[in-house]
N, C-alpha and C positions, 0 to 999 in steps of 0.2 A: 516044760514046767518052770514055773516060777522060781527062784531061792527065796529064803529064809530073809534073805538080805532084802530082796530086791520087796518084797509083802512088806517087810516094816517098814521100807524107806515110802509105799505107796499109801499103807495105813498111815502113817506120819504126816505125809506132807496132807490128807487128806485131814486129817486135825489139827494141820496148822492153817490151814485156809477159813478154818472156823474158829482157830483163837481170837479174833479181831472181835469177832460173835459173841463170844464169849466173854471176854474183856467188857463189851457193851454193854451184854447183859447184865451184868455182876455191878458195873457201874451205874446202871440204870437202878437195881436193886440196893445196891447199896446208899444211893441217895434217896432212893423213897423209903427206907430205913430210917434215915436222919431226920428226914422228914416229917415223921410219922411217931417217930419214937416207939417203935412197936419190936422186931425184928432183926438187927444187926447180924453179917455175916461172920460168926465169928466159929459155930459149929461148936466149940465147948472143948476141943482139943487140941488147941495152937495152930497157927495159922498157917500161913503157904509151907510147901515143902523146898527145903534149900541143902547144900552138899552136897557130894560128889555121889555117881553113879548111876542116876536114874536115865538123864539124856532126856533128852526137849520131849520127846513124846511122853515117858513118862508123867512127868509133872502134868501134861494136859492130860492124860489118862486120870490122871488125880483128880485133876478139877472138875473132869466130866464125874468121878465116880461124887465127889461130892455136891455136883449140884443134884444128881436124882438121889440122893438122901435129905437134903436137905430143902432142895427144892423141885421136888419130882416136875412138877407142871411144866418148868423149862426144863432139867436134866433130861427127862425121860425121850422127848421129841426131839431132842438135842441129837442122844444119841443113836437113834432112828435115822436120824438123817445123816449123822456122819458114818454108821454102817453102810447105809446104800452107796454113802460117796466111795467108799472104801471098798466096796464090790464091785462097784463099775471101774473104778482105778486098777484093780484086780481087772477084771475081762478085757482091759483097755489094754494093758500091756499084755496078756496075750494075745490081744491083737497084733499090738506093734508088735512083738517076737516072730508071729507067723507072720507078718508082712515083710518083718526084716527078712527071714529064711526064705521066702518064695524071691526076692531081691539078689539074696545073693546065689539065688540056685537059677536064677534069669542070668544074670552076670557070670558063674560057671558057663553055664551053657553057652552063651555068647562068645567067651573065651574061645569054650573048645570048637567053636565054628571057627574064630578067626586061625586060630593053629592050623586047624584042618585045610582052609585056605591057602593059607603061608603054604603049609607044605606041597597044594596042589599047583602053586604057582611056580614054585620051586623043582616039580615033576618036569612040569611044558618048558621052565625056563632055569637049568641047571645055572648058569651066570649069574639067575640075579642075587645081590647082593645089599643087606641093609643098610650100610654102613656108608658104602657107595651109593644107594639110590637119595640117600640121606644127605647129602653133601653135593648134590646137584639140586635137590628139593632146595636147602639154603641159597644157594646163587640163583631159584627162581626165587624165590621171597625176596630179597634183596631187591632185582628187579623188579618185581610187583611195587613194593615201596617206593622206591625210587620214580616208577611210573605215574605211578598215581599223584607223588609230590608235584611233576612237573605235568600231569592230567594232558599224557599223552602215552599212548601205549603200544607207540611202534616197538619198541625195544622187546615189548616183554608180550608182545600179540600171539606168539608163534605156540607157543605150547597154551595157550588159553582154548578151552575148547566154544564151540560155538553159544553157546548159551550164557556162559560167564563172560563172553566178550562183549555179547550185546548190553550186557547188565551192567559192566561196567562203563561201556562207550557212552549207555545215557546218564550211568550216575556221574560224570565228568562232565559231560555237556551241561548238565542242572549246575554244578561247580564254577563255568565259565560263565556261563550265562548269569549266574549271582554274585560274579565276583570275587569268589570262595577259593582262598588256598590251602590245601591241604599240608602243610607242613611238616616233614620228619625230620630228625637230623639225630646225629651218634646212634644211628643202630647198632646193636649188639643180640647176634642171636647167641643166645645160652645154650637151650638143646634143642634136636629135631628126633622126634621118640614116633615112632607106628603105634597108635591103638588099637586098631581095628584092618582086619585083612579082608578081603571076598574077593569069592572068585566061583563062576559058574561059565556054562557053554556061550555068552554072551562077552563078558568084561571080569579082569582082573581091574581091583578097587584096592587103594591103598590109603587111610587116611592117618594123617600124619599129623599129629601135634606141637607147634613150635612157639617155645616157650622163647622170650624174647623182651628187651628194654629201651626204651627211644625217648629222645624229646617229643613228641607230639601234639601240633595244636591246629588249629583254623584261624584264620587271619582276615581282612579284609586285603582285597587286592588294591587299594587305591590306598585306601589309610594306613593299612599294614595292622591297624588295631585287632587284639586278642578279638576272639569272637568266642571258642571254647578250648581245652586241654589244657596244658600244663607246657612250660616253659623250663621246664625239669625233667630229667630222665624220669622214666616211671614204669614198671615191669608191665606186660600183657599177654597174650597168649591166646593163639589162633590154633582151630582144625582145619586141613588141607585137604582135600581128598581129589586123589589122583587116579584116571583112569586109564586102560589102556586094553586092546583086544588080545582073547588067548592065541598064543602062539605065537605074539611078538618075543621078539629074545633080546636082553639085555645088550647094548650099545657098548662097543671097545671103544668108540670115538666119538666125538660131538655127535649131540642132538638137539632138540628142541631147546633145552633149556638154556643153551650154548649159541646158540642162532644158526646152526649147520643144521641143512634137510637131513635125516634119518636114514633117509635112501638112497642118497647120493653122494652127500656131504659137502654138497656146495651150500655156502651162503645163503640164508634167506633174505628174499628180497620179497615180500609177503603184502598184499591189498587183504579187505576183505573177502577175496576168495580163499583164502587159506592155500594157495595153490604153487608148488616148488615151479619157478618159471622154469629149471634145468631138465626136469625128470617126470615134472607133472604128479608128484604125488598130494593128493592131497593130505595135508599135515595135521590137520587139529582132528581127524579122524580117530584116532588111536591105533591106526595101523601098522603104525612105525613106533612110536616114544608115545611117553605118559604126559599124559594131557591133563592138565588143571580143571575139574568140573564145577568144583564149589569152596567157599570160604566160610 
């Protein structure tokens, strides 16, 4: 249900969309008055209403109540149609109200899946930790960035999983081959917050929100000339979503994001195969550490 408040504010603004109408009218009348010499708006008992209390609707409530006294032919149609507008303003916001509440009872419910998640992740994988998974998430972002500036992505390959690798490999080749430098410089990550958790008999999903400020722009590589962004720090803010298979357990030591195999902990030294040359695991699997899917 509607308030009290919220019907007048809708009856109201649906009468002020018509004072301009009204306004017209009465000036249109009132010149073919002068005109005419027949007619004058004057109604015979003092003219507009003025002083405290009534509030903007009022007064147009006035005006309407005096054009169909005085001039029914337009009052009456007048307001005929500002009822209707005022009824449909009326169903329109119970509309919005029930769309608000089906929105936010989506949004509960979504909530309480990702809880559910966290905590089933949390069942298979007693170690892991937000705080921590957080703080490795930032030192791959860094590296993302970093990579990308220099539109080479040996450094930051290894926890990329296959399909974000290939998307980035050719959105950098389109970069070299036009020229194009991507430019970051004073990164500053502000926060790294989880929105959104899943996790079912396939993949635990982690999508991570990092709020964040940098110089960044596009350049010519030959000119060095602006081509777009800002030459100025400027805030931004990326979703992460991290994936990984159930039953992996939280890492005490380097992993992926760190450039050590997950399984062995040697060094990666990493081709397009994804492949630990020491141990042979394959790494961008999600069988070991959490793997970058999407940006």
């Amino acid at each position: 249900m509607r308030s009290r408040r919220q019907l007048r504010k809708i009856f109201a603004w649906s009468l002020l969309l018509f004072a301009l109408i009204l306004i017209n009218v009465l000036v249109s009348e009132i010149a073919f008055a002068r005109a005419g010499g027949g007619h004058g708006y004057s109604g015979g008992g003092g003219g507009g209403r003025s002083g405290g209390g009534g509030g903007g609707e009022a007064e147009l409530i006035w005006l309407l109540i005096r054009l169909i006294i005085y001039y029914p032919h337009i009052g009456i149609p007048l307001a005929i149609v500002v009822a209707v507008l005022a009824w449909k303003g009326y169903l329109k916001g119970e509309d919005t109200y029930v769309d608000y509440t089906i929105t936010k009872a989506d949004r509960v419910k979504h909530d309480s899946f990702s809880k559910v998640a966290l905590t089933q992740l949390k069942q298979r994988d007693p170690g892991f930790d937000e705080n921590f998974f957080n703080g490795r998430a930032k030192k791959a972002f860094r590296l993302i960035q970093d990579a990308w500036s220099a539109r080479k992505l040996d450094k930051a390959q290894a926890f990329l999983s296959d399909g974000i690798y290939e998307q980035f490999s050719i959105q950098l080749a389109e970069m070299r081959e036009k020229g194009i430098i991507d430019h970051m410089e004073a990164l500053e990550i502000l926060t790294a917050t989880p929105v959104k958790f899943q996790s079912d008999k396939n993949f635990d999903v982690i999508h991570l929100r990092i709020d964040a400020s940098a110089i960044n722009y596009r350049k010519d590589e030959k000119t060095g000339k602006l081509i777009n962004g800002s030459r100025s720090p400027e805030p931004f803010a990326e979703v992460w979503s991290f994936m990984r298979k159930p039953g992996v357990k939280t890492l005490k030591k380097g992993g992926l994001m760190e450039g050590q195999c997950p399984n062995c902990g040697n060094p990666i030294q990493i081709g397009r195969l994804s492949k630990c040359e020491v141990c042979g695991a394959l790494l961008r699997s999600g069988e070991y550490d959490w793997v970058l899917t999407s940006i």
